[in-house]
C-alpha positions in Angstrom: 20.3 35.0 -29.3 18.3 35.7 -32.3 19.7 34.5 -35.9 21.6 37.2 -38.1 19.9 39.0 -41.1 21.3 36.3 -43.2 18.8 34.1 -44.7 19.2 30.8 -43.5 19.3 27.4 -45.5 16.2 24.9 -45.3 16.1 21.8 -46.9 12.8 20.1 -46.9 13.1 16.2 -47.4 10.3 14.5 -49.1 9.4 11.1 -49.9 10.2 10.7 -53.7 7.2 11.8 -55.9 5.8 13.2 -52.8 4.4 17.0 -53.6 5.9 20.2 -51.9 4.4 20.5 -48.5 1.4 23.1 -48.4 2.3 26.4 -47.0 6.1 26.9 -47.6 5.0 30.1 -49.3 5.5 32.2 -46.2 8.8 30.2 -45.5 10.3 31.3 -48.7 10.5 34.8 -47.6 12.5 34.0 -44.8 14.7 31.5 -45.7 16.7 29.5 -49.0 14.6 26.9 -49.3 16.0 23.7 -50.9 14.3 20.4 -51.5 15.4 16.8 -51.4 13.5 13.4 -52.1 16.4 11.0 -52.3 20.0 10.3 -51.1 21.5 11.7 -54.3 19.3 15.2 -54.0 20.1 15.5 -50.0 23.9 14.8 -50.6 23.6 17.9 -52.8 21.4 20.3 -50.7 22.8 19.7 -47.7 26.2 21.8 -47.5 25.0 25.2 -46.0 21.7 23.4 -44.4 21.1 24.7 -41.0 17.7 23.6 -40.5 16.0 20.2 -42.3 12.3 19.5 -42.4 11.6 15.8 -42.8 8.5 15.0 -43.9 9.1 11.3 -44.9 9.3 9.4 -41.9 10.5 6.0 -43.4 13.5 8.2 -45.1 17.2 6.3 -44.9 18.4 8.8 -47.0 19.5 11.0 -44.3 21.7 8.8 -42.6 23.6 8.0 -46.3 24.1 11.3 -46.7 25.0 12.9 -43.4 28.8 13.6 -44.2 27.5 16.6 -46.0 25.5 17.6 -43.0 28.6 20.4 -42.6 26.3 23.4 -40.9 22.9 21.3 -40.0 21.6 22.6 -36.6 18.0 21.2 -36.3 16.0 19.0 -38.2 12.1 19.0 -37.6 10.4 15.3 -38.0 6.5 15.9 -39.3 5.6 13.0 -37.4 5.1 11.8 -34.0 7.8 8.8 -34.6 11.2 9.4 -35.6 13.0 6.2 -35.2 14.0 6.1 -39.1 16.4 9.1 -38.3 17.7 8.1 -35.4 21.4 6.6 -36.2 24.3 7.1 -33.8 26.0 10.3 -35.5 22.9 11.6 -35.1 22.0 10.6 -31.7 25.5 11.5 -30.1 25.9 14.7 -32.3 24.7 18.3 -31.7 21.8 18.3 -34.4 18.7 19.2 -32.4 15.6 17.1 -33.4 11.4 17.9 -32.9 8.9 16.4 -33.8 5.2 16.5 -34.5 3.9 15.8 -31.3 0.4 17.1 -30.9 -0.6 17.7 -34.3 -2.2 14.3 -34.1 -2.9 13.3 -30.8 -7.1 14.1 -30.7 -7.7 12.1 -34.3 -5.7 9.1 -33.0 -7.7 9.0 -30.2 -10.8 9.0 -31.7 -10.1 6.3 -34.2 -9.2 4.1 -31.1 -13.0 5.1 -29.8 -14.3 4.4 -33.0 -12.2 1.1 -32.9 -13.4 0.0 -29.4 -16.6 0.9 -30.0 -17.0 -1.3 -33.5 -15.3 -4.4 -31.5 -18.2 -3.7 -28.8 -21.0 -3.5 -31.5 -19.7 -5.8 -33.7 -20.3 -3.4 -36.7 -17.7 -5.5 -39.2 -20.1 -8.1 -38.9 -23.0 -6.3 -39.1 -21.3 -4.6 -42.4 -20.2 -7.7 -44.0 -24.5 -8.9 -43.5 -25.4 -5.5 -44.9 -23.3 -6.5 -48.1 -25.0 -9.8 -48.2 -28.3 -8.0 -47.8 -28.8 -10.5 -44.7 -31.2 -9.7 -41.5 -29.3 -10.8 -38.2 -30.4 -9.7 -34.9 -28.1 -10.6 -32.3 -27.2 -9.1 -29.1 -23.7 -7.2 -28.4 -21.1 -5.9 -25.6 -21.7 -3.0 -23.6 -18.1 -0.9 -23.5 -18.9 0.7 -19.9 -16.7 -0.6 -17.4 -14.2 -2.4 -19.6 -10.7 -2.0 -18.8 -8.6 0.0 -21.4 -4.5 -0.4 -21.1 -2.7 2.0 -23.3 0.8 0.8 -23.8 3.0 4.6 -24.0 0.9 7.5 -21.6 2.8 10.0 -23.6 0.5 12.9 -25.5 -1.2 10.2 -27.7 -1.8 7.9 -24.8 -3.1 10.7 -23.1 -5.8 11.7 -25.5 -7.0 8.5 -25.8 -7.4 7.8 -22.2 -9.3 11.1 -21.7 -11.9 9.8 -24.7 -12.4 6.4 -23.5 -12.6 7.1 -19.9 -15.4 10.1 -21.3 -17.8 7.2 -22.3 -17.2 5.1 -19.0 -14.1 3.1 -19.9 -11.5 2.6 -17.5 -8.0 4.0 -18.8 -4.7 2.5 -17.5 -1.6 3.2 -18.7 1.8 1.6 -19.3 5.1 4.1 -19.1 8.8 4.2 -18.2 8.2 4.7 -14.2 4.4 4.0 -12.3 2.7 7.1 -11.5 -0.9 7.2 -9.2 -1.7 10.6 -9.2 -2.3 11.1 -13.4 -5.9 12.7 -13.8 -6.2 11.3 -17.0 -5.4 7.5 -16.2 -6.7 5.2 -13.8 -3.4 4.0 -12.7 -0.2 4.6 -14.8 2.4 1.3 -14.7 5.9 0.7 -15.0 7.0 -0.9 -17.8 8.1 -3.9 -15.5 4.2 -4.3 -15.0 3.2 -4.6 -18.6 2.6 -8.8 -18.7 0.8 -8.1 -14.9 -1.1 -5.1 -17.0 -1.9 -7.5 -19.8 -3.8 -9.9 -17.9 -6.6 -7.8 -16.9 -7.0 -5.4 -19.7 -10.4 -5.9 -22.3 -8.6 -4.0 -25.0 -4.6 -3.2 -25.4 -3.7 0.0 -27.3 -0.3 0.3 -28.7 0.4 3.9 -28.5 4.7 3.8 -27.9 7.1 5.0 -30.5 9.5 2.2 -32.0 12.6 1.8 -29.9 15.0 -1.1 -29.5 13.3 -1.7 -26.2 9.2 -1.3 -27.9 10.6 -3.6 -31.2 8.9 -6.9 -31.2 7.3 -6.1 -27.7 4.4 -7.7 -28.7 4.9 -11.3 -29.4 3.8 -14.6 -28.9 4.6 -14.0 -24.5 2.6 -10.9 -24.9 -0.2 -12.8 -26.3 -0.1 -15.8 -24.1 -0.5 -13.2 -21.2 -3.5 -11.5 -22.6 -7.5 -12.5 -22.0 -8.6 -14.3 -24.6 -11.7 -12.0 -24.9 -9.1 -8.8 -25.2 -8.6 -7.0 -28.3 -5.1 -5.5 -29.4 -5.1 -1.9 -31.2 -2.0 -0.8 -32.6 -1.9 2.7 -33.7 1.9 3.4 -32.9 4.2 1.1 -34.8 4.4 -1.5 -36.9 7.4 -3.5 -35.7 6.1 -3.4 -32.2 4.3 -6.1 -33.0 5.3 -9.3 -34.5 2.9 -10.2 -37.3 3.6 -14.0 -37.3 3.2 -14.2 -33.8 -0.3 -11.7 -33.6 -1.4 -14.5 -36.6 -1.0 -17.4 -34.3 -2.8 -15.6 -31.5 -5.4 -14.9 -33.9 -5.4 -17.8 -35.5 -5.7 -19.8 -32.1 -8.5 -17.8 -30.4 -5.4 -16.7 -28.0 -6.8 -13.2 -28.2 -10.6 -12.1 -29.9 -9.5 -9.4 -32.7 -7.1 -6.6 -33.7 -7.4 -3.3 -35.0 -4.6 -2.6 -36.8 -3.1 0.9 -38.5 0.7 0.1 -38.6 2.1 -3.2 -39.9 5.7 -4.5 -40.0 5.8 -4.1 -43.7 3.9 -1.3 -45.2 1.9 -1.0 -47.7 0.7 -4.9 -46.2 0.9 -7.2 -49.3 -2.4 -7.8 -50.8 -2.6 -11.8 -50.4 -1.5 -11.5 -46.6 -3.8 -13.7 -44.9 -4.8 -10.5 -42.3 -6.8 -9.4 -45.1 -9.1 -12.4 -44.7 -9.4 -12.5 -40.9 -13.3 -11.3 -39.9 -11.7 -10.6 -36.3 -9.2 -8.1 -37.6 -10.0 -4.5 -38.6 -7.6 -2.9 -40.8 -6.7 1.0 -41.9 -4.0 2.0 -44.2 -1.7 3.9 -41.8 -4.0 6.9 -41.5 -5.5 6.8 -37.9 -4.3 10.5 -37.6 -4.9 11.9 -40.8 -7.2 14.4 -41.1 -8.4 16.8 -43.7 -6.1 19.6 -43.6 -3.5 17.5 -41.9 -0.5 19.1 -44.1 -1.0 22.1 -43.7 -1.1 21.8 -40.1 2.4 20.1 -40.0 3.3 23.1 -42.4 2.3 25.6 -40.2 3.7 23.5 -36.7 7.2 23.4 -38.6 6.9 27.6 -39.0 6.0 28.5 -35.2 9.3 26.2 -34.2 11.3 28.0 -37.4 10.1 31.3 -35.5 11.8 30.3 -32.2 15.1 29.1 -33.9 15.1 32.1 -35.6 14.8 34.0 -32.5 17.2 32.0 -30.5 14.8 30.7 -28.3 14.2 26.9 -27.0 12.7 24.5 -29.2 9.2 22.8 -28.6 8.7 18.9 -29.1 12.1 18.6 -28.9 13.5 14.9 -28.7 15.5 13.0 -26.4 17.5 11.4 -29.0 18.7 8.4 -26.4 15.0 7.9 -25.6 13.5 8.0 -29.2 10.6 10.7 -27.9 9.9 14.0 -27.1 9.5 13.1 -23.3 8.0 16.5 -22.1 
C-alpha cells in the first residue's frame, strides 16, 4: 500500500566530519531530510524518522540512541556489512534493514584478481627492485589451475569466482549448506568442511560478513590447516581474522603471504609490524571503492526509497538473525 501524501522523515547518519552524501538533491523533494553524525545529533533527529540511511558503517551511535527511534520503519546500510547495527532491539524489533549488496560486488572481485595475480608474478618484489633501480630476472608461478576457496559464496563470493575461474582458476566455495550444482563454483562446501576446504586450496579469500560465528574464524587452527604455499586474502572483515595469530603464521612460513584490505583495528597503526612484512600486501579498506562510488550508493538508497514509498517489498533486505541479505 503506497505511503500517504505526507512527506516522510529521513535521517541520513554520517560518520562525523563526513560530507552530505552526493545526490540527496532529488531526495529533498520527496521527503524531510534530517542529518546526523553523532549520538547527540541522532538522539535529536530521530523522533518522527521513518526511514534512516546509514552511511557510516562502524557507527555505535544508533544503538545509544534507539529509544528515540519512536516511528523508524527501515533503515538502509550503504555497505555490504552491517554487523555495527546489529544489537538485539534491533534484531528482534520490526525495523526493516537493506543493505548495499551489489553496489560493490564486480570491484571486489577484481581487486582479488589483481591480488592473485601479483602473488603469482611476484610484482611487490619486482616493485620494491624497481625502487632500488635493481635488474632481477627470476622465474614466477603460473595461476592456471590453482585452486581458489572463497570463504562466503554470497554476491561477492560469486563475482569473484566467476573472474578467477575466467582466467583458468578453479573456484570453490565455502557457505552455510554444500551445494554441487552452482555454475559459478566448482563445488560449494558446508561450513562443517571449511578446515577439509583449507587444506587443498592455493589461495583463501575471505569474502563473509562479520558474525558471532565468522569472528576470529581465522586463527592459529585455521592456519595450521592451510598449505604452506597458500595465500590468505581478506576482503570481508577485519575481525575475522585474528591478527596476532595471521602474524605467527606469517612469521613462521605457516602460510606464504596475505593480501589484506580489512584489519581488526582500522586505520592499522603505523609501527604495526604488517607494514614491514615483504609477503603481505596491504590496501586501506578500499578494495570496492570506485570512482563514482557515492553516488552509486546515493542513487541504490533512492530506487529502495521508491519501493517503500510505494508499499512494495524491499530489495537487499537483511536477515537480521543471520547478519546478510541471504537472497
Amino acid at each position: 500500500m503506497a505511503r500517504p501524501d505526507k512527506p516522510p522523515v529521513v535521517t541520513v547518519l554520517t560518520a562525523p566530519g563526513e560530507p552530505e552524501p552526493p545526490g540527496l538533491n532529488a531526495l529533498r523533494a520527496r521527503a524531510e531530510v534530517r542529518f546526523a553524525s553523532d549520538e547527540d545529533s541522532l538522539r535529536a533527529t530521530l523522533p518522527g524518522t521513518q526511514v534512516m540511511m546509514v552511511t557510516d558503517f562502524r557507527t555505535e551511535a544508533l544503538v545509544a540512541a534507539w529509544p528515540e527511534a519512536d516511528q523508524l520503519e527501515w533503515i538502509h546500510a550503504t555497505s555490504a556489512g552491517v554487523d555495527a547495527l546489529m544489537f538485539p532491539a534491533l534484531i528482534d524489533g520490526p525495523v526493516k534493514v537493506t543493505n548495499a549488496r551489489g553496489i560493490f560486488d564486480r570491484t571486489i572481485a577484481e581487486y582479488v584478481l589483481c591480488t592473485i595475480l601479483m602473488f603469482a608474478k611476484d610484482f611487490p618484489h619486482s616493485i620494491r627492485l624497481q625502487l632500488e633501480h635493481r635488474w632481477e630476472h627470476r622465474d614466477t608461478e603460473r595461476a592456471e589451475g590453482k585452486r581458489v576457496l572463497i570463504v562466503g559464496a554470497g554476491s561477492i563470493g560469486r563475482q569473484i569466482a566467476r573472474l578467477v575461474g575466467a582466467i583458468g582458476l578453479v573456484p570453490h566455495g565455502i557457505a552455510r549448506s554444500a551445494r554441487s550444482d552452482d555454475p559459478d563454483f566448482e563445488a560449494v562446501h558446508g561450513n562443517d568442511e571449511l578446515f577439509d576446504q583449507l587444506a587443498l586450496a592455493d589461495y583463501v579469500v575471505i569474502a563473509a560478513p562479520l558474525t558471532p560465528q565468522t569472528e576470529g574464524l581465522f586463527d592459529s587452527r585455521a592456519f595450521e590447516a592451510m598449505k604452506s604455499t597458500a595465500r590468505l586474502i581478506n576482503i570481508g572483515r577485519g575481525p575475522v581474522v585474528n591478527t596476532a595469530d595471521l602474524l605467527d603464521a606469517l612469521n613462521y612460513h605457516m602460510i606464504a603471504g596475505a593480501a589484506l584490505d580489512v584489519f581488526e583495528e582500522e586505520p592499522l597503526p603505523s609501527d604495526h609490524p604488517l607494514w614491514a612484512m615483504e609477503n603481505v600486501i596491504m590496501t586501506a579498506h578500499m578494495s570496492g571503492d570506485f570512482i563514482g562510488w557515492r553516488r552509486a550508493l546515493t542513487d541504490q538508497f533512492l530506487d529502495n526509497f521508491d519501493r517503500w514509498q510505494a508499499g512494495d517489498a524491499l530489495f537487499n533486505e537483511v536477515d537480521k538473525r543471520l547478519g546478510y541479505a541471504a537472497k
